[in-house]
C-alpha positions as CSV (number, residue, x, y, z in Angstrom):
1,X,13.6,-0.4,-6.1
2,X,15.1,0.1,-2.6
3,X,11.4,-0.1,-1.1
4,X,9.4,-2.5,-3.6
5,X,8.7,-4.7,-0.7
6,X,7.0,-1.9,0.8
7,X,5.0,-1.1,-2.4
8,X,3.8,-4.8,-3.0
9,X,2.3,-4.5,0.7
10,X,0.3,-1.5,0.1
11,X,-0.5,-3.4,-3.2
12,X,-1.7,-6.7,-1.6
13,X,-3.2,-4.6,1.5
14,X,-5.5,-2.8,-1.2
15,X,-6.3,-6.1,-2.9
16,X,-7.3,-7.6,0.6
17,X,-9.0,-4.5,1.7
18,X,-11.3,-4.1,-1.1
19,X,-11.3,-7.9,-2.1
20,X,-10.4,-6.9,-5.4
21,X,-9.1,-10.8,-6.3
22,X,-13.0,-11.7,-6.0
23,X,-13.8,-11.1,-9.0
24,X,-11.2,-14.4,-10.2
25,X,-10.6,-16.2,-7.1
26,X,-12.8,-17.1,-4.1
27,X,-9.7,-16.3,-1.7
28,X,-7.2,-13.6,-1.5
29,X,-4.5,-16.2,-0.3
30,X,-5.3,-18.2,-3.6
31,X,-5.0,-14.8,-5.6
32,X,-1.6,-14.2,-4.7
33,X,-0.1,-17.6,-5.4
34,X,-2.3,-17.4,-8.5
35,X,-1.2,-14.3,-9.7
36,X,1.9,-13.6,-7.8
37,X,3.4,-16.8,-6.9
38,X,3.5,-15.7,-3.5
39,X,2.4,-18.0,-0.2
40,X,0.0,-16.9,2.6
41,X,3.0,-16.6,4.4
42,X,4.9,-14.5,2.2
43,X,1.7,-12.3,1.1
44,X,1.1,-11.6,4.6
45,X,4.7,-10.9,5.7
46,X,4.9,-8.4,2.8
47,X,1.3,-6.6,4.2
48,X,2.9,-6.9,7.7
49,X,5.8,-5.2,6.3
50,X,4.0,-2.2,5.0
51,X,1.9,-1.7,7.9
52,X,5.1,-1.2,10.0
53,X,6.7,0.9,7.5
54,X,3.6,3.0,7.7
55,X,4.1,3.6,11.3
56,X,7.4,4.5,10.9
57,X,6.9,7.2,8.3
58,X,4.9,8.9,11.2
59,X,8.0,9.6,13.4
60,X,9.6,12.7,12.3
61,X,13.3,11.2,13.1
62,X,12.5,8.4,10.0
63,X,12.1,10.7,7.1
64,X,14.7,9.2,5.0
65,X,16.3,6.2,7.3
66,X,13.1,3.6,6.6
67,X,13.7,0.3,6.0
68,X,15.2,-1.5,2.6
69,X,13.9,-4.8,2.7
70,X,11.2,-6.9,4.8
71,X,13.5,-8.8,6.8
72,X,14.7,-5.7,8.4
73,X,11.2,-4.9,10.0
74,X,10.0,-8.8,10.2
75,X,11.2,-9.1,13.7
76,X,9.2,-5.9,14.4
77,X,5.4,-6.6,13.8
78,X,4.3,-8.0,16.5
79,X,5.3,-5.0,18.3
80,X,2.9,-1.9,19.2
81,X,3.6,1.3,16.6
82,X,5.4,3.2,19.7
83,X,7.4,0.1,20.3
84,X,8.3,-0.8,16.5
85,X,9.2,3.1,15.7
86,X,11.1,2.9,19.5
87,X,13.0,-0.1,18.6
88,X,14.0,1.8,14.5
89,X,15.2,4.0,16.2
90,X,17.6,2.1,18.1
91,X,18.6,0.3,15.4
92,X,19.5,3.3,13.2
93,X,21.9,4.4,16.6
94,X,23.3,1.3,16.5
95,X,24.3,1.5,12.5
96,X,25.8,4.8,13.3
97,X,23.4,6.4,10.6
98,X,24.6,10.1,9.9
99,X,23.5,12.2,7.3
């Protein structure tokens, strides 16, 4: 449950990808709020969400200290992956994350 942002990105990322809502809607922004209730906004803040998250499963350091919730890596997706998985890190300093 922790991370169900995360899988409703990878969800709406594979519905996008492979335009899986064509076979109902003509859009995949009129899909989601169809069948999800979700905006374009909020559909593509999720997808934004799990491309981040992504990224930062690739850094070694982030194995179990990933993000909880969207708003946590929101701020970070308009950053390059170096930059987003430079900037995690700082932030799990900052929290004083031990094991």
């Amino acid at each position: 449950m922790e991370r169900a942002f995360f899988e409703a990105g990878k969800a709406l990322i594979e519905l996008r990808d492979r335009r899986l809502y064509r076979s109902t809607h003509k859009t995949f922004d009129r899909y989601c709020l169809d069948r999800f209730t979700y905006n374009r906004s909020c559909s593509y803040q999720l997808v934004d969400a799990a491309v981040v998250v992504d990224n930062l499963q690739k850094c070694p350091q982030f194995v179990d200290i990933l993000p909880t919730a969207e708003g946590q890596v929101r701020p970070m997706t308009k950053l390059e992956p170096q930059e987003q998985q430079e900037v995690w890190l700082k932030a799990v300093e900052l929290a004083n994350y031990t094991h």
